[in-house]
N, C-alpha and C positions, 0 to 999 in steps of 0.2 A: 755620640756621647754628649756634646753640646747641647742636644735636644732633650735627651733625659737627666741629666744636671740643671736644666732649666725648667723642665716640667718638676722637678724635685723639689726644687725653692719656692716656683709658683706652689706647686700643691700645698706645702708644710707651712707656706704663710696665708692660705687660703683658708686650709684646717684650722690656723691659732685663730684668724679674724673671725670666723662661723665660730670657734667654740667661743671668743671674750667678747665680740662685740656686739651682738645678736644676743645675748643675755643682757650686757649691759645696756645694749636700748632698749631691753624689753624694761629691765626695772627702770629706768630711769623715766620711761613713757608711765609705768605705771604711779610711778611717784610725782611727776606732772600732773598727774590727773587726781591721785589722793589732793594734793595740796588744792588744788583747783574748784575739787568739790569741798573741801572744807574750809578754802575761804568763802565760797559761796555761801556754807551751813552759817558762817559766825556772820558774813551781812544779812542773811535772814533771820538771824537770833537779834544782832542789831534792830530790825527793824520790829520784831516781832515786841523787844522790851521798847521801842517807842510807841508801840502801839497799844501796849497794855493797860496804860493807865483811862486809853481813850474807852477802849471794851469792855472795861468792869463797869462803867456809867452807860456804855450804850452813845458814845456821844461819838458824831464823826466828824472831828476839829480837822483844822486845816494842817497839824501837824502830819495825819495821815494821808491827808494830799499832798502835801511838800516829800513825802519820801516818797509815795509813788511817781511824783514829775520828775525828781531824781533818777529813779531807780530807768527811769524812762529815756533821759537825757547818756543814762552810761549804756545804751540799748538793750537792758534789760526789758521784766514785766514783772512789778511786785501786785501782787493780787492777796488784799485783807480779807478773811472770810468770819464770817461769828460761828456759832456752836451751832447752832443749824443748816449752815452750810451758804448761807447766805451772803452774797460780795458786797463788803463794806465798803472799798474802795479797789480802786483800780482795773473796774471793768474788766468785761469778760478777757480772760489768758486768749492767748493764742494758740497753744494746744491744750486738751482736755488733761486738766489735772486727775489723774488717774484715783477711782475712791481708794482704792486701797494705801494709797500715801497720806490721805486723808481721815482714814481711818488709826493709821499706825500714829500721825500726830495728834487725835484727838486721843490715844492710850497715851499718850506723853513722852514718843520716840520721836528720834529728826530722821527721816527717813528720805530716800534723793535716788532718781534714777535717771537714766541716759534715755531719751525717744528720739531717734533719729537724728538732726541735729539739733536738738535742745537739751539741756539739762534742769529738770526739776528740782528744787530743794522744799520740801514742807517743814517748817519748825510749827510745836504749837506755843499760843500766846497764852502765858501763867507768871504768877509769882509763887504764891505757895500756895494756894488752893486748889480749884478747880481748873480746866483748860478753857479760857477762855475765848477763842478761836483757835485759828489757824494762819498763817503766813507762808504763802508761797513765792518764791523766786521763782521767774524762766529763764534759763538766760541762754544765748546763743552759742553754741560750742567750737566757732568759727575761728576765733583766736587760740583758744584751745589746738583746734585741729594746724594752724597754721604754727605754736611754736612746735608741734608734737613734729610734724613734715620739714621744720628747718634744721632742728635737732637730727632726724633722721636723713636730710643732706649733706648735715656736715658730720655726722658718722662716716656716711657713705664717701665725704672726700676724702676724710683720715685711710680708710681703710685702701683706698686706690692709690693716693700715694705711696703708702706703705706697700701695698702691690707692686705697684712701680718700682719702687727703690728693691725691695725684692728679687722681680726680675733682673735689673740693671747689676744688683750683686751677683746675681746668681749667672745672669749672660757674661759677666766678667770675668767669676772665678770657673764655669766651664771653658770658656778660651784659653783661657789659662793653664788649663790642664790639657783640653781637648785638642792642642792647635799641635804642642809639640809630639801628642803622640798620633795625630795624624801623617805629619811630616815622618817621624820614625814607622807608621805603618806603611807609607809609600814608600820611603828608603827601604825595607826589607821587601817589598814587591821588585823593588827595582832590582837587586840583588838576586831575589831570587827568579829573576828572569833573567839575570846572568850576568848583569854589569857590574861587576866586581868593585869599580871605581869609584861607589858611589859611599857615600857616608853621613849620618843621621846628624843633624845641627845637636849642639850637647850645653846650648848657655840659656834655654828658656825651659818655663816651667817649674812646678816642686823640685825638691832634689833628689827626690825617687826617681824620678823622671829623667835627670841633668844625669844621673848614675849609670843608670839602665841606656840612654843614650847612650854613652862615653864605653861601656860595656858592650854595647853591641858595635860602637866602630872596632873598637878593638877584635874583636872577632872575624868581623869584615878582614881589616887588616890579615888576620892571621889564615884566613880563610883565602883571601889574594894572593897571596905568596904560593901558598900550597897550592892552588888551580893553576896559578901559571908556570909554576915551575915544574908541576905533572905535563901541562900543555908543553911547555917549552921542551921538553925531555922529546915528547911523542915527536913533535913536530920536527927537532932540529935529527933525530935518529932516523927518522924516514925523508926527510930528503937526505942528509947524507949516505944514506941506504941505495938514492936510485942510481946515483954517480956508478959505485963500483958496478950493479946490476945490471946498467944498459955496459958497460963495460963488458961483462963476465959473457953475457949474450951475446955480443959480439964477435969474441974468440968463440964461442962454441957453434955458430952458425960458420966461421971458419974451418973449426978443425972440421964438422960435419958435413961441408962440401968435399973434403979431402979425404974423409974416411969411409973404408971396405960397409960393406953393409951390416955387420953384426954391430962395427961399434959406430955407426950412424944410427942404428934404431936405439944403444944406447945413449945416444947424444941425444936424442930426438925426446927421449925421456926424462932427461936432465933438462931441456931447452922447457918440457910442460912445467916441472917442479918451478926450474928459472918465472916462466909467466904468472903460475901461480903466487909465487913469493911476489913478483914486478903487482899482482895486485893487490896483492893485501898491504904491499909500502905505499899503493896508492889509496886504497879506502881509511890506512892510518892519518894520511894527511889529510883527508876528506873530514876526516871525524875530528881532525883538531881543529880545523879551518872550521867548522861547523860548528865545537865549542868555545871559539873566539870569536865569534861574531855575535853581536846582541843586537835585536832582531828592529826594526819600527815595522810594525805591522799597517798593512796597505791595503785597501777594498783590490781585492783580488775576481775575477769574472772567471768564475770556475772551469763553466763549459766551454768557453774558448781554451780555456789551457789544456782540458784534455781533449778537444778534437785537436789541437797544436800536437799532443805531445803523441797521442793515437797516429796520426796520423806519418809520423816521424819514425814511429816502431813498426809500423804495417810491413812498410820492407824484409825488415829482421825476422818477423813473424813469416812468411811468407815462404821464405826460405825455409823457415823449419816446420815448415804444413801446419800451422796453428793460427786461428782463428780470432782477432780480437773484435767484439764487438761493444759500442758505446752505447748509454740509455742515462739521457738528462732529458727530463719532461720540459723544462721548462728553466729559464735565466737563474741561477742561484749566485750568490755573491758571498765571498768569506771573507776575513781580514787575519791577514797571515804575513808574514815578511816577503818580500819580493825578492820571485825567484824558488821558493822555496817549495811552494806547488809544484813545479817542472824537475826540478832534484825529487820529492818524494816518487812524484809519476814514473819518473826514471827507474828508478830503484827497485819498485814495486815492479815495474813490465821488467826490467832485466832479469829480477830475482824469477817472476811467474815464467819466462822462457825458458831458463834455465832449468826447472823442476818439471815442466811437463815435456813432451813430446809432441811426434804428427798425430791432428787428427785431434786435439785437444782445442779448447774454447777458452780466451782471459774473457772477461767482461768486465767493463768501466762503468759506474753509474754514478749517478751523484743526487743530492734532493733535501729538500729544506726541511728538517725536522725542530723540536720545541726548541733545543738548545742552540740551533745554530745550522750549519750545514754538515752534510753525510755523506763523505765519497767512499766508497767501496770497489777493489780490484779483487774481482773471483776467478778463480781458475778451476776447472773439472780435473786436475789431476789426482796424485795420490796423495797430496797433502799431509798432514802434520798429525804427530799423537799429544795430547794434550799435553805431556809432560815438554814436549819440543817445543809448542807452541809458548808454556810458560815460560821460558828462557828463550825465545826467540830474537828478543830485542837486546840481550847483551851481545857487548861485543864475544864476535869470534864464536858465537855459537852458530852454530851454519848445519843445515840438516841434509845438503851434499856434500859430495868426496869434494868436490873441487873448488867448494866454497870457502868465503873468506869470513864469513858471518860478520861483516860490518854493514852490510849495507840494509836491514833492520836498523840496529843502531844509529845510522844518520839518520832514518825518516822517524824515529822518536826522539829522537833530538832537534829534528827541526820543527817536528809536530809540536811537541812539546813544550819549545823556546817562545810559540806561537800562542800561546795557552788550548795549545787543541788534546786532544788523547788520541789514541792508536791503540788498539788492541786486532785479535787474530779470534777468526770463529771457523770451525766447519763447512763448508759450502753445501745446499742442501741433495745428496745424491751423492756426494762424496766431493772433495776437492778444498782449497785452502782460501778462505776471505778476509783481504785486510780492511781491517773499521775504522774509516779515520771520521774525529767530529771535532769540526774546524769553528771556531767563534762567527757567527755571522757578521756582516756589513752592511749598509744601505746599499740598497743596488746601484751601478753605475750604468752610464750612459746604454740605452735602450740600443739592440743591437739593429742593424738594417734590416726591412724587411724581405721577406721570403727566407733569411736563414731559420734554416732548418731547427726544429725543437728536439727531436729526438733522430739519430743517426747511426748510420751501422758499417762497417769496414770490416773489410772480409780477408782474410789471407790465405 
């Protein structure tokens, strides 16, 4: 805003000076130079009525050598001519007096033009009769050119100043404007990446500004209250949830040691429900402790975390005859909050075990695309129908019996607090791929060599 507030002022003082000042030096040049040739024309008439009385007798006195040493001494050239064309005095001009000005003063016009840097004047020599000769000035348009080019320097200072001070108002009154609604567009980033504490200064700037500030703390405000005390609800009900839980569990792996086999296999059923509820009290805490935390995002070294986290799951996999294999061509780097990569990883290979079976394939890749970095977890199972897929990332939407459907919901939350996106596509052949596109970072330290680029883990 700064920069178009300032190009605004430059321009619109730019446009007044081309439209006012650039006409008026043009007239003013032109009115220099009127004056100039008509002073010229009246010391040529000057000299032509002292010449006159000398050209009706024919007679070449010294009065018409006195005005030509004169006219000689202001570095002019006056040059007397008769009716024949013949120089009465003042020897041959220095440039050729043109006949046609010669001509227009023997009709008994003053006629004057410009040749290169000279200026011509012809009057002719008369009283009332006949034209007696001719009288030419030359004179040097050197001074001429020099007030015309002073004139035109100190246009040209006026109009830079004025530029100047332009700018300077204009770089002013955009700060002024542009600075407070910088700082209030940062406070609403900050905010909307989740730091509820923060709050827009409200004493600089218009008062549209001062308002709209003051307007959006409040908001803020109201907005804090309401997240934390949703947060603080989730939070303080699910731990107090696991106290009686591991509790209730307790007695029931009692009575179920003690109990005949009919109602052991129904304890054994209440103990699943029991685990089930024991996790979704625990993905509720995950997802608050996930919505309380505001992120500083950190050059993350992608393919270390998932040969880390791969490599941690292979076991689990193993067990259930499935297959994880990883594919990173090459170093990528993301900038994400730390920690937060190995919770998404997590989440993703627990939820992908859990939905396929033996004999099934996850697949980890990752890879540097325009926006940033691209990690992707596919699986060959039976994956998802679009309509599951659109609601996949709310809580509690789970597209197993025994699911808690929070654990979606943490890895867009964490994607997301990171300024990354998450979505869900089809895998090709059938199967479920999550797309996560994580902000890029400057790469960090170059890893040792011989490790491996691309790597596969089998289970």
């Amino acid at each position: 805003m700064t920069r178009r507030i300032l190009l605004a002022f430059v321009g619109l003082t730019v446009a007044i000076l081309v439209a006012a000042v650039i006409p008026l030096g043009m007239e003013a040049t032109a009115h220099e130079y009127h004056d100039y040739v008509e002073d010229s024309i009246n010391r040529a008439r000057t000299a032509a009525g002292e010449a006159e009385e000398r050209l009706g007798d024919h007679h070449n006195g010294p009065i018409l050598s006195d005005l030509v040493a004169t006219s000689r001494r202001a570095g002019d050239r006056l040059v007397i001519f008769d009716t024949g064309g013949k120089v009465l005095a003042g020897g041959r001009p220095t440039a050729a007096i043109p006949a046609s000005l010669i001509a227009q003063a023997k009709a008994g016009a003053t006629p004057s033009r410009r040749i290169d840097d000279q200026l011509i004047v012809v009057v002719p020599v008369q009283e009332a009769g006949p034209v007696l000769g001719e009288v030419a000035l030359v004179i040097p348009t050197q001074t001429l050119e020099q007030r015309m080019m002073m004139f035109w320097l100190t246009l040209a200072a006026v109009a830079t100043a004025a530029l100047l001070a332009a700018a300077a108002a204009g770089l002013g009154l955009a700060r002024w404007v542009a600075r407070p609604l910088a700082l209030l567009d940062t406070t609403a980033r900050q905010l909307g990446d989740g730091d509820l504490t923060v709050r827009a200064p409200a004493g600089s700037g218009p008062g549209e500004l001062r308002r709209l500030a003051a307007t959006f703390n409040t908001m803020a405000g109201r907005l804090e209250t309401l997240v934390h005390g949703h947060r603080a609800v989730i939070a303080d009900v699910s731990h107090q949830l696991r106290t009686p839980l591991a509790a209730l569990r307790l007695r029931l792996d009692l009575l179920a040691a003690d109990a005949d086999e009919r109602t052991a296999a129904e304890l054994s059923g209440a103990l699943g429900e029991l685990a089930r509820l024991s996790r979704l009290v625990d993905g509720l805490l995950a997802v608050a402790r996930a919505e309380n935390v505001v992120p500083h995002p950190v050059p993350v070294d992608v393919r270390d975390v998932i040969m880390e986290r791969v490599d941690a799951w292979v076991p689990v996999a193993a067990e259930r005859g499935v297959r994880i294999d990883t594919v990173v061509p090459r170093r990528v780097t993301a900038l994400l909050g730390e920690g937060y990569l190995e919770q998404i990883l997590d989440n993703l290979l627990a939820n992908a075990l859990d939905a396929i079976g033996e004999g099934h394939r996850v697949t980890v890749s990752a890879m540097p695309v325009m926006e940033g970095v691209r990690v992707m977890v596919a699986d060959n199972g039976p994956g998802m129908s679009q309509a599951e897929r659109d609601r996949a990332f709310r809580r509690f939407a789970s597209g197993s019996p025994g699911g808690t459907g929070l654990g979606l919901a943490i890895v867009h939350r964490l994607i997301s607090s990171s300024g990354g996106t998450a979505r869900l596509a089809e895998t090709a052949g059938g199967g479920l791929t999550v797309i996560l596109d994580l902000p890029a970072a400057p790469p960090v330290n170059a890893l040792p060599a011989g490790h491996p680029g691309t790597a596969s883990s089998a289970g």
